[in-house]
C-alpha positions in Angstrom: 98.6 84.0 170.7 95.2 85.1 169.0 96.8 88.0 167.2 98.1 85.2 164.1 94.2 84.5 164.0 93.2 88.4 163.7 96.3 88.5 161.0 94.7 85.8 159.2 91.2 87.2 159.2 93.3 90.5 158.7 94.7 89.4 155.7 91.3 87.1 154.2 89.5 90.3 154.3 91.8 92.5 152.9 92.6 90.6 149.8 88.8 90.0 149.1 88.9 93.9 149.5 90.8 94.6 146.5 88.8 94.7 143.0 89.4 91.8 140.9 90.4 94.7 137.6 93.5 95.5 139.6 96.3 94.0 138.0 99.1 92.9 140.4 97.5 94.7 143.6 99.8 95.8 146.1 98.8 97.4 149.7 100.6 100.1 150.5 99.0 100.7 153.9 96.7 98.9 156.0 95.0 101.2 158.8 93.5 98.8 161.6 91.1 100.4 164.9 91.7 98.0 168.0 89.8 99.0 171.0 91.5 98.7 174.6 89.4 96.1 175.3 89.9 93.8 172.6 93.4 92.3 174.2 95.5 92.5 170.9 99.2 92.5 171.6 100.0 95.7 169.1 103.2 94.3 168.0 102.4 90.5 167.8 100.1 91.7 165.4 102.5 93.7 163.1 104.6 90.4 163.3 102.1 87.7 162.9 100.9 90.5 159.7 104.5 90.8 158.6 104.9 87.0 158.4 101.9 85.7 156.9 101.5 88.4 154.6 104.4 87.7 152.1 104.0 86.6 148.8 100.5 88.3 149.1 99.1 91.7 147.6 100.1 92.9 151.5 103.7 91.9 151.5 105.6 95.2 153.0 102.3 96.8 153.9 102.3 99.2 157.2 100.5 98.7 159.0 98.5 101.8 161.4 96.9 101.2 164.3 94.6 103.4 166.1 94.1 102.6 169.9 90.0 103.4 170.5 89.7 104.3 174.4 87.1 102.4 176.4 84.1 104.5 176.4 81.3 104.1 178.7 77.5 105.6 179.8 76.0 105.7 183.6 72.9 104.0 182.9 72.1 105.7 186.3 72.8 109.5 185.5 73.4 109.2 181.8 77.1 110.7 182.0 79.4 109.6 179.7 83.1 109.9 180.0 86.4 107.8 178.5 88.3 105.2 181.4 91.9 104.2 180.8 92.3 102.0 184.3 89.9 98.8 184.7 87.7 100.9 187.6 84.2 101.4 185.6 82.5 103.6 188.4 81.0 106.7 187.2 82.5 109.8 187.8 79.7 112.0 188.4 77.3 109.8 190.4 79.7 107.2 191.3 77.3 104.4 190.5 78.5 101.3 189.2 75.4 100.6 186.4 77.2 101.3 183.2 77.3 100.3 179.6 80.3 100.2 176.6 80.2 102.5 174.1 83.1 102.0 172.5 86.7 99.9 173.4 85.8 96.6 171.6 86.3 97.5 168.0 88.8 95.3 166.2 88.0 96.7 162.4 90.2 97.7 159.2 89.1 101.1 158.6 91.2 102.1 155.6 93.7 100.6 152.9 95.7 102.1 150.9 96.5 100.5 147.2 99.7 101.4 145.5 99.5 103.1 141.9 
């Protein structure tokens, strides 16, 4: 299961996040964007996060995912259109030369400190 690694690195960056003149941080939210082809397990993560996470400034965070569609460009006819089955033939031409725009992001985008 590689989601407890991405909950660790998770984690490692979000505490190194938070300013040092905080006293007592605590994360309210944690907002995460996972691309469709990054092969995270949504909730393994939330668990793996929810267990390694306690007695840390992200104890009882939530955590938000947003799902980034696989995006992709004909390098043939320079179309570019979203896919959500594993068939990467362009629409338009119906050629098969194509590059990823977007579907690999694994990133924390936002978090959200509590008062």
């Amino acid at each position: 299961m590689h989601e407890m690694g991405i909950a660790q690195q998770m984690l490692e960056i979000a505490v190194a996040s938070i300013p040092d003149d905080i006293d007592n941080p605590r994360v309210e939210k944690i907002c995460v964007r996972i691309g469709k082809l990054a092969a995270v397990v949504e909730d393994s993560l939330r668990f793996c996060l929810e267990i390694i996470s306690e007695n840390t400034p992200l104890a009882g965070a939530v955590l938000i995912v947003e799902e980034v569609p696989v995006g992709l460009l004909c390098r043939e006819c320079g179309h570019e259109w979203t896919v959500d089955t594993p068939l990467f033939r362009c629409p338009a031409c119906n050629g098969g030369n194509v590059k990823v725009l977007s579907g690999r992001e694994l990133e924390i985008s936002t978090l959200e400190l509590a008062e």
